[in-house]
C-alpha positions in Angstrom: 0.0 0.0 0.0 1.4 3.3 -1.1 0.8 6.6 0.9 0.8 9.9 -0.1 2.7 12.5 1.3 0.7 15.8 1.6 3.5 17.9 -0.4 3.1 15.2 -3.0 -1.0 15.6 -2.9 -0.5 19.4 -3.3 1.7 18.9 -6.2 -0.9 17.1 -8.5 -3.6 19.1 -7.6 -1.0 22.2 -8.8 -0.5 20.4 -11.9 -3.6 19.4 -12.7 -5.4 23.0 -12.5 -2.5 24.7 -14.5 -3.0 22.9 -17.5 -6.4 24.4 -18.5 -5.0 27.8 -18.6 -1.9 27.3 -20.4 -4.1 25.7 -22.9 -6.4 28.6 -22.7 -3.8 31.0 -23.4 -2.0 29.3 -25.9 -5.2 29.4 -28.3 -5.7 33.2 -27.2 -2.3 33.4 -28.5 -2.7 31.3 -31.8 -5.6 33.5 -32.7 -4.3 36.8 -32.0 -1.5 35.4 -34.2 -4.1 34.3 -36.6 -5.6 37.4 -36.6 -1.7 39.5 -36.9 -1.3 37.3 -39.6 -4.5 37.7 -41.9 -4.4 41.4 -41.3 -0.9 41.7 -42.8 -2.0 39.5 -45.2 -4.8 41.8 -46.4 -2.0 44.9 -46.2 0.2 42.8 -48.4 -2.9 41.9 -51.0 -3.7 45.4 -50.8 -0.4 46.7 -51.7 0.0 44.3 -54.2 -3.3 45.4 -55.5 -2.6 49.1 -55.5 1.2 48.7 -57.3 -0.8 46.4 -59.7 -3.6 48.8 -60.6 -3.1 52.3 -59.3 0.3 53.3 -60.7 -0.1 53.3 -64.2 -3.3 55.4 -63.3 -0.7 57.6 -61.3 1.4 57.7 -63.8 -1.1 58.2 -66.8 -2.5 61.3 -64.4 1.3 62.5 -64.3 1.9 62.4 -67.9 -1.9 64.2 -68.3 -0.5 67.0 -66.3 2.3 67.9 -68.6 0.0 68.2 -71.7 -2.5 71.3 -72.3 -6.5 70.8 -71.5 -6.3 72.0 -75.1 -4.2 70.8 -78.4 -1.8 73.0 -79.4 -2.6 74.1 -83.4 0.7 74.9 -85.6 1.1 75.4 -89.3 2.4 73.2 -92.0 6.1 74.0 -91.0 5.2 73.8 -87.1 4.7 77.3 -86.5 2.6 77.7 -83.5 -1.3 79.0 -84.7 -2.8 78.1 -81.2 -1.6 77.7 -77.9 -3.3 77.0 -74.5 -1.2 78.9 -71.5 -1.7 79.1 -68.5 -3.1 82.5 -67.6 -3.9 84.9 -64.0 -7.4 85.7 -62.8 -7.9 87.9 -60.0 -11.4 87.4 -57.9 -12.5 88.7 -54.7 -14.8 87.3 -51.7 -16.5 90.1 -50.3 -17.7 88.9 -47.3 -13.9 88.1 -46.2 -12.6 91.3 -47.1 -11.2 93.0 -43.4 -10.0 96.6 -44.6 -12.2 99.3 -45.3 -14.3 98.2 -48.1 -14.7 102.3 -49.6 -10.9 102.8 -49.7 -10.6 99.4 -51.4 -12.8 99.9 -54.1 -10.7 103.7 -55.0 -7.9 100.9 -55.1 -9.4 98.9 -57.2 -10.4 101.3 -59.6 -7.3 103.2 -59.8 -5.4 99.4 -60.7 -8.1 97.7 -62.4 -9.9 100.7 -64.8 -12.6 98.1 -65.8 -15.1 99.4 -63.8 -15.8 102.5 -61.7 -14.9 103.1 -58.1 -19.0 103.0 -57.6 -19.0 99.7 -59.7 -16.3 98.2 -57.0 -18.1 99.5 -53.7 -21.2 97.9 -55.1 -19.4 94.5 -55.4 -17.4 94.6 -52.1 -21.1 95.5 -50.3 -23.2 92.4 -52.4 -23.9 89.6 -50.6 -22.2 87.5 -53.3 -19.3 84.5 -52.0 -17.3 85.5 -54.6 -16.7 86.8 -58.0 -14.0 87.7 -60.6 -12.5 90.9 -60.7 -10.2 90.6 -64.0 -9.8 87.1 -66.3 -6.8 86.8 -68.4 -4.9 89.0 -66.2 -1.0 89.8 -66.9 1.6 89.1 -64.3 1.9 92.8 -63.6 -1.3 93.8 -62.5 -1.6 90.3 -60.4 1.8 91.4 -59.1 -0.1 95.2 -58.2 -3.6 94.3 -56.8 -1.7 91.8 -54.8 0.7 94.8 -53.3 -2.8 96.0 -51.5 -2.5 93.5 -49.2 -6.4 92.4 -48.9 -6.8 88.7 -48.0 -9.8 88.5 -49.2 -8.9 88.5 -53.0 -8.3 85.7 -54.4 -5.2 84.9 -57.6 -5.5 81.3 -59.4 -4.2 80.0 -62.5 -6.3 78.8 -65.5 -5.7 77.3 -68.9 -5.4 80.4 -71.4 -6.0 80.0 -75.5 -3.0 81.9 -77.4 -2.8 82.7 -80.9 0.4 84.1 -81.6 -0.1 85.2 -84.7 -2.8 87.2 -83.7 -5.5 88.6 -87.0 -3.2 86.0 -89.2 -5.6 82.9 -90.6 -8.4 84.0 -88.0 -11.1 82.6 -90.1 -9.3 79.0 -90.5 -8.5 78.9 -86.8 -11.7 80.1 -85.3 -12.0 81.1 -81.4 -13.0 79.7 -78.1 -16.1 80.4 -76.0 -15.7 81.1 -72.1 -16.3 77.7 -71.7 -13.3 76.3 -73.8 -15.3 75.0 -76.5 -14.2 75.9 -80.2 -16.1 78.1 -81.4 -15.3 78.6 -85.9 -12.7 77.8 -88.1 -10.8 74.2 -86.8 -11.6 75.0 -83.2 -14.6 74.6 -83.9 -13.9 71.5 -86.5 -11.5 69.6 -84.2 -13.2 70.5 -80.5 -13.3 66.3 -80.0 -9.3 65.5 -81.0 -7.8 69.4 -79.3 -9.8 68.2 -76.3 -8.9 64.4 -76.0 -6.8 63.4 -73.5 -5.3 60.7 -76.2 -4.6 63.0 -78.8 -4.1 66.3 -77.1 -0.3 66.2 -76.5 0.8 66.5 -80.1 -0.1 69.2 -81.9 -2.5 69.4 -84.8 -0.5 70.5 -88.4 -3.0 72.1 -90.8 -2.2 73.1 -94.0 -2.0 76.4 -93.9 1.9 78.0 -94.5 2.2 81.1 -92.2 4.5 82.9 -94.5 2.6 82.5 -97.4 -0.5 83.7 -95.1 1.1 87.2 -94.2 1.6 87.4 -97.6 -1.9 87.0 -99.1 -3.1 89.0 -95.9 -1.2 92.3 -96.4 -1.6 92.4 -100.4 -5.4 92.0 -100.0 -5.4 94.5 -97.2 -3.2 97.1 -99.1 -6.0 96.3 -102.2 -9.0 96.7 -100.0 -7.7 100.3 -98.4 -6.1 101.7 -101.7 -9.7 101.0 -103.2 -11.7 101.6 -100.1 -13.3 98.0 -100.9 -16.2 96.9 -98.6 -14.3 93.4 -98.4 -11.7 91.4 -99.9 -10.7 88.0 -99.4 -8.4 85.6 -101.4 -7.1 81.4 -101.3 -4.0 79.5 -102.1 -4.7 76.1 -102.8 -2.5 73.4 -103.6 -3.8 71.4 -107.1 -2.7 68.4 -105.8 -3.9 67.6 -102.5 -6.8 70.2 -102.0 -4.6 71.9 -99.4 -5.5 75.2 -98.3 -1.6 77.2 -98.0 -3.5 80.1 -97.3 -7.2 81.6 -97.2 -7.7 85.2 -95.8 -11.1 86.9 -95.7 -11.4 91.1 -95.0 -12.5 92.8 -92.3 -10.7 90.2 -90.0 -10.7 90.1 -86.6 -8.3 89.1 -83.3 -9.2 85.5 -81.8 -7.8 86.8 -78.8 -10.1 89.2 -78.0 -13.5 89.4 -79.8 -15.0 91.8 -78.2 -16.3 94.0 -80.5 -16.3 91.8 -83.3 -19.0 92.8 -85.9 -20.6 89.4 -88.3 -19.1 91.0 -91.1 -16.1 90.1 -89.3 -16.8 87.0 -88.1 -17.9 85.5 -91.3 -15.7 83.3 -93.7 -16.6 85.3 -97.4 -14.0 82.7 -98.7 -16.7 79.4 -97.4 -19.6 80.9 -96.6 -20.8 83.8 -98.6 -21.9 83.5 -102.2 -21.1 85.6 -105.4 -21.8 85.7 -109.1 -18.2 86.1 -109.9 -18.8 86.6 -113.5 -16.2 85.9 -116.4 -13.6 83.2 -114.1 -16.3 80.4 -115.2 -15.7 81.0 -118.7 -13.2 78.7 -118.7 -14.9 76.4 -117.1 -18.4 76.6 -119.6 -15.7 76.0 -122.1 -14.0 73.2 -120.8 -17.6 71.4 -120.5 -18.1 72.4 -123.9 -14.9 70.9 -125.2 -15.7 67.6 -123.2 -19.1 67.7 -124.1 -17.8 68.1 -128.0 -19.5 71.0 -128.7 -16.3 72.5 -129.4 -14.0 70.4 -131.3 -11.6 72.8 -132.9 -10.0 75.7 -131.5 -10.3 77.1 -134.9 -14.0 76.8 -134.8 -15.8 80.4 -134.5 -18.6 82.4 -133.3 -20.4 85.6 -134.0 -19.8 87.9 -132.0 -20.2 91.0 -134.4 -23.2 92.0 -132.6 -25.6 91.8 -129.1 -27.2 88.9 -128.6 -31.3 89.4 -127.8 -32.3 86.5 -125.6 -36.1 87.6 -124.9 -36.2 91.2 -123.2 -32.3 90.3 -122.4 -29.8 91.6 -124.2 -26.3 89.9 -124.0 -23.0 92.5 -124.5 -19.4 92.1 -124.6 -18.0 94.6 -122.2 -15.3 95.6 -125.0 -16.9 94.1 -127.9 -14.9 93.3 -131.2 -18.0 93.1 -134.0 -16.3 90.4 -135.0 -16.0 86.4 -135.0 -14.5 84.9 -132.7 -12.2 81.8 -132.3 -11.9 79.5 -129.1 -9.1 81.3 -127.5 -10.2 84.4 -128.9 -13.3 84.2 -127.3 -11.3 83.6 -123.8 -8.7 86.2 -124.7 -11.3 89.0 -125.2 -13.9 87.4 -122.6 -16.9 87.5 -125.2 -19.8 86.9 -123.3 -21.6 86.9 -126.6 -19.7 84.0 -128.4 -19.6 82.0 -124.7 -23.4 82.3 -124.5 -23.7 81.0 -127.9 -21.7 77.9 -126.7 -23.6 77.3 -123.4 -26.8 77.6 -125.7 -25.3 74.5 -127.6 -24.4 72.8 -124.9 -28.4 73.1 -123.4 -29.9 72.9 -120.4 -28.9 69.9 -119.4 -25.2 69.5 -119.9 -24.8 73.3 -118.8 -26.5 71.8 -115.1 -24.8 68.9 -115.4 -21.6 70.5 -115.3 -22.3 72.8 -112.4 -23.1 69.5 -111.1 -20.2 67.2 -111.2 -17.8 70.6 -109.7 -20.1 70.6 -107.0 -21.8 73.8 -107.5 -25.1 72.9 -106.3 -23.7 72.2 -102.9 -21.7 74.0 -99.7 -17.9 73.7 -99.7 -16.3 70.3 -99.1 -13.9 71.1 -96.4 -13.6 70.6 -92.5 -14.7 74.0 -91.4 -18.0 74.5 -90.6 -18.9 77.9 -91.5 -20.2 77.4 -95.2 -22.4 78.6 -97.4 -24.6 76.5 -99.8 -24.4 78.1 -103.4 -27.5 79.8 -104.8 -28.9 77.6 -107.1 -31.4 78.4 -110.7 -34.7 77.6 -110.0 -35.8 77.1 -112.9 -32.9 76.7 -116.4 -34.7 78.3 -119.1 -32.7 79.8 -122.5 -31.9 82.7 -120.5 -30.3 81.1 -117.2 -28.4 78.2 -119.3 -26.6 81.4 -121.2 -25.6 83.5 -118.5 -24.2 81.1 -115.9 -21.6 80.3 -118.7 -20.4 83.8 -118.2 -20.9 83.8 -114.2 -24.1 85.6 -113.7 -27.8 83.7 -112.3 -25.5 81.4 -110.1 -23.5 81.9 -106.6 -20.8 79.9 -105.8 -18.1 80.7 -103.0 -14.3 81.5 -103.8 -13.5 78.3 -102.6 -15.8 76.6 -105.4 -13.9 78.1 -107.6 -10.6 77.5 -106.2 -11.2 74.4 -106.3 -12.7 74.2 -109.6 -9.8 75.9 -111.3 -7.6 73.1 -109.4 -9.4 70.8 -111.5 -9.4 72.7 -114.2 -5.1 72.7 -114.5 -4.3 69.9 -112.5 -5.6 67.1 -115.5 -9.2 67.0 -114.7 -9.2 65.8 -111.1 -11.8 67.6 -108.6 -10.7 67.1 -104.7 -12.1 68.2 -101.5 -10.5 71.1 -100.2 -8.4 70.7 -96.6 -7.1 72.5 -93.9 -5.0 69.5 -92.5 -1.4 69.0 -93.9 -1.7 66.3 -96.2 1.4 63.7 -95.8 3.1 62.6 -99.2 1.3 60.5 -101.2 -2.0 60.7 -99.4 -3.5 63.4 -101.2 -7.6 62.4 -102.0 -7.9 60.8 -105.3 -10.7 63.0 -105.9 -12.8 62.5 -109.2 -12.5 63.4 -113.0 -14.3 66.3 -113.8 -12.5 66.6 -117.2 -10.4 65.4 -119.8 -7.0 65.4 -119.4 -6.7 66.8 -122.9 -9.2 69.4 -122.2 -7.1 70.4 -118.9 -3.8 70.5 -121.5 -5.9 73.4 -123.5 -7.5 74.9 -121.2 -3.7 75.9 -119.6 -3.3 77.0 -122.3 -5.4 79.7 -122.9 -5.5 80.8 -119.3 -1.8 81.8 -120.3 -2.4 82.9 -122.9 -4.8 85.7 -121.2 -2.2 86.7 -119.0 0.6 87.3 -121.8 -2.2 88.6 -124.2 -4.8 89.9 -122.9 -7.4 91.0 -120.0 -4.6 89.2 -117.0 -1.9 90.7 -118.1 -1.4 92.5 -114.6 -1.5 89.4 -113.1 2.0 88.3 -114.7 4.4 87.6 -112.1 8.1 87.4 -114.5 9.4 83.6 -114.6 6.2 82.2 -112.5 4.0 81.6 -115.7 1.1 82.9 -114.1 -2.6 82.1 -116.0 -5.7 83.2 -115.0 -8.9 84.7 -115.8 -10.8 87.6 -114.9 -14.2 88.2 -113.6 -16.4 91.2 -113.1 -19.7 91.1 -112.0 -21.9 93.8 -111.1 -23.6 93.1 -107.4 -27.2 92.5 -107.8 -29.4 94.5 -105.0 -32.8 95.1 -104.6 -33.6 96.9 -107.8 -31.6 94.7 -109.6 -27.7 94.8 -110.9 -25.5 97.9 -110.1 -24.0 99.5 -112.5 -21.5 101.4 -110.8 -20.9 98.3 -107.8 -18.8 95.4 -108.8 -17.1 92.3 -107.0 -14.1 91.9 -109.1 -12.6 88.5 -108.9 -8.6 86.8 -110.7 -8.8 82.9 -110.6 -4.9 82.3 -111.8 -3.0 79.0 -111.5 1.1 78.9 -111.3 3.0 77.8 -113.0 1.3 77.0 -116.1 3.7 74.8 -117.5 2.9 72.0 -114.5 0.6 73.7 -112.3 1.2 73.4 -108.7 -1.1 76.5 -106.8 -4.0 78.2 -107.5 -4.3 81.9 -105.9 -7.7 83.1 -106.2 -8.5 87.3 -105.3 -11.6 89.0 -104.8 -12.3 92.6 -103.8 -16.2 93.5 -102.9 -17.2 96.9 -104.4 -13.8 98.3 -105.4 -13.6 102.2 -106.4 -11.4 103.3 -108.6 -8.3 105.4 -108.2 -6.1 107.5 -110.2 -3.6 105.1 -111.6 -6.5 103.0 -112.4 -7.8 105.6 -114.1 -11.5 105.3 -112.7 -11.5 101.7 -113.1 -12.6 99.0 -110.9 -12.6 95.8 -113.1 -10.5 93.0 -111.8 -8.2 93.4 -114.5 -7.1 96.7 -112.7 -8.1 95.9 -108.8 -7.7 91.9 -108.5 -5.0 90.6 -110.9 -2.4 93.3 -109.5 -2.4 91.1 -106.1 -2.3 87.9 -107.4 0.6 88.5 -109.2 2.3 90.5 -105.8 1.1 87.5 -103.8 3.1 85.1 -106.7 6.4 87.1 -106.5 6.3 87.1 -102.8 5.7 83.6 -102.1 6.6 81.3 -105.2 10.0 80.6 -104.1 8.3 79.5 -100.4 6.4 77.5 -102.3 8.9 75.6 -103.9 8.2 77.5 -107.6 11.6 78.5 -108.9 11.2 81.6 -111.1 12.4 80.8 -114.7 12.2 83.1 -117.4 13.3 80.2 -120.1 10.5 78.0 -119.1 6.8 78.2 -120.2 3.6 76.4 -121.5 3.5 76.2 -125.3 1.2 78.4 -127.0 2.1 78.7 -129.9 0.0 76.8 -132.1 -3.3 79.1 -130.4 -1.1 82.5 -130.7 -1.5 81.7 -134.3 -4.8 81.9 -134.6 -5.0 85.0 -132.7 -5.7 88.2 -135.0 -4.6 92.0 -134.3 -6.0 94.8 -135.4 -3.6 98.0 -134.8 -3.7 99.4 -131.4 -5.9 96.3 -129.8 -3.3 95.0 -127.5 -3.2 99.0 -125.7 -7.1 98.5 -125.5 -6.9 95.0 -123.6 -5.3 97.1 -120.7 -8.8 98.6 -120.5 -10.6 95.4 -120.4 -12.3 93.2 -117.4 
């Protein structure tokens, strides 16, 4: 028999109530370890997480902040058009203003003229949180309403549209509202890609050449003042592609400030207004007419010895020869007799045709949305099918028939017209509006008009300029003017292998004293085509030779003088 000690009793019952609370810790301490260990866990996952899915975020947000809220806009050569900046406003919250609100608004007004010290009292007593004081503000007067110390105005930064270039190409750039959105010209056009945070960090290239833009700008401006002109407005156009080098349209205005911008400024008259612009689509009635093969000789002729009665209508020739007339005669001397006579072959329906195919009967292809839709005949009777052969009974824009006399020189091919750079070899095929044959003569005889007859102030010396005048009295509401004209010169350089075609029109001209009273295009219009030409050929890539030109000879041929006519052609439209 075994007896137990009491120290030994003791012992046992020590051990055996011990147990249950080491136990009981040890699974305290397992899950709090459990618990340490899923909550790192989660930190881990979640850091694993955030490297995996919000740092390219972070870094797209970086590279975001480094590129304008707005595209930049250059020229063809990168020249900057458009810029966004960041700019200074200056606001004010009235109800946190703590110096003596009188004394501030003299402040104000003496650094801020905008408004009156009255105006600024009025705004510092208003219950308003806040308002702005100045947007657009320069450094220097942030710099001087900051020096008065008052807490309670307020300086931030905000994205600022710039156009360098200021009045240059305002009509193919546009503007922007208050709100940023593009308001005319590309602005307007390209508000999606300037705005897109995808596309936004390289700039946009339009077509446009700044230099040859300055030029076409200042010659039409000089023309406009020196004939006190109610508007003027010209395009260069590349035959090619459809670019636009160049498009200006007079009175202008600044894209940086339009306050004070009438519509007459504001509106495109290169794509949105309409004019009869007279003899320029004699060349092309005649083109139709030698596709159409009513025409099949240059030799052929037709009577022009006399005005031509079409119902109460009577058809003139400005400077009339009483004569018959050959092809290029007829072109050299602008008959509007003998060309009526070959619309009135031609008929109703090929004359509309024609109109049709060079897209007369609808606005402007190109990206800008400011354009005008051409006034079209209602009805084509005898009379109407005669007289839009010379440019009268239809309205077309400037840029219809820039883009027509592209097609005209360039081999018959009719493209939309562009204000986007076009990259080499992308150019639009466009569609044939006429022969290549027919483009060959037709070259031909718009030289020939500029070394023989009513263009010869259009020559620009080793540029082989050809062209074509047109006068056209402005109809009003008791019908044509007599005295009123928009004189338009469609020319194409160089003639030889036509490259640009440099359309200028001046709206109501007056005459001068070296023009001797007259305002025909012959004297107001082909002058600044041909300055525009010598000015901006070589930036065009045109070297001037003097040894190179388009053959005419076999057409001079069949040209007859009489003594003294080639002074009188100086007189003509």
């Amino acid at each position: 028999m075994i007896v137990l000690t009491a120290p030994q009793m003791i012992d046992r019952r020590g051990a055996g109530s011990r147990n249950p609370m080491v136990v009981a810790a040890h699974a305290r301490l397992m899950v709090l370890m459990l618990v340490f260990t899923a909550c790192v866990a989660v930190v881990i996952f979640r850091l694993a997480l955030l490297a995996i899915t919000v740092e390219p975020a972070s870094a797209a947000t970086a590279a975001n902040a480094m590129v304008p809220l707005r595209g930049d806009v250059v020229d063809r050569n990168g020249a900057p058009l458009a810029r966004t900046i960041d700019a200074w406003s200056i606001g004010i919250h009235p109800k946190k203003v703590i110096g003596d609100k009188a004394a501030l608004a003299a402040q104000l007004a003496a650094v801020i003229p905008d408004r009156t010290e009255a105006q600024y009292r009025q705004i510092l007593e208003s219950d308003f949180t806040f308002t702005y004081l100045k947007r657009r503000a320069l450094p220097e007067l942030v710099a001087d309403v900051n020096a008065l110390g008052e807490p309670g105005i307020a300086f931030s930064r905000e994205p600022e549209r710039l156009y360098p270039q200021a009045t240059m190409a305002a009509h193919a750039l546009g503007y922007l509202s208050r709100e940023g959105e593009g308001m005319r010209g590309m602005e307007r056009a390209l508000n999606a890609q300037l705005t897109d945070p995808t596309a936004r960090a390289a700039p946009t290239q339009l077509s446009i050449d700044v230099r040859v833009q300055a030029a076409l700008q200042s010659e039409l401006s000089r023309a406009m003042a020196k004939h006190s002109a109610a508007g003027a407005g010209g395009i260069v156009l590349d035959v090619n592609t459809g670019e636009v080098v160049a498009i200006a349209s007079l009175p202008t205005f600044n894209p940086n400030n339009i306050a004070g911008a009438t519509d007459d400024m504001l509106r495109n008259n290169m794509t949105q207004s309409q004019y009869e612009l007279g003899s320029t689509f004699k060349p092309i009635a005649m083109a139709g007419a030698m596709d159409a093969g009513v025409v099949t000789s240059m030799a052929k002729r037709y009577d022009a010895t006399a005005p031509l009665q079409v119902g109460r209508f009577r058809i003139r020739d400005d400077h009339p020869q009483n004569r018959w007339l050959n092809v290029p005669e007829l072109l050299v001397h602008s008959s509007n007799i003998a060309t009526a006579r070959i619309a009135e072959e031609m008929g109703q329906a090929r004359m509309e045709q024609l109109f049709r195919n060079l897209e007369f009967d609808e606005a402007p292809n190109i990206e800008i949305r400011e354009k005008g839709k051409p006034i079209w005949p209602s009805y084509w009777g005898r009379t109407t099918v005669m007289t839009t052969a010379y440019g009268h009974g239809i309205a077309v824009t400037p840029l219809h028939l820039a883009q027509a006399y592209a097609a005209l020189v360039n081999g018959g091919i009719l493209r939309p017209a562009t204000m986007l750079k076009v990259e080499s070899g992308r150019a639009s095929p466009g569609k044939r509006v006429f022969s290549q044959n027919t483009s060959w003569r037709i070259r031909q005889m718009l030289r020939m008009i500029v070394t023989e007859g009513t263009g010869r102030r259009a020559e620009a010396p080793g540029y082989r300029v050809g062209g074509k005048t047109g006068t056209a009295e402005k109809p009003g509401s008791g019908g044509y003017s007599r005295s009123v004209n928009v004189s338009t010169f469609a020319a194409a350089f160089p003639m030889d292998s036509p490259r640009y075609v440099v359309i200028a029109m001046l709206d109501a001209p007056k005459g001068t004293s070296d023009t001797f009273g007259f305002t025909g295009a012959a004297w107001t219009a082909a002058p600044v085509v041909s300055r525009v030409i010598q000015r901006t050929g070589s930036m065009l890539g045109v070297i001037p030779d003097r040894g190179t030109d388009i053959d005419t000879a076999e057409l001079k041929s069949l040209m007859w003088r009489a003594p003294g006519e080639r002074e009188a052609m100086a007189n003509a439209e």
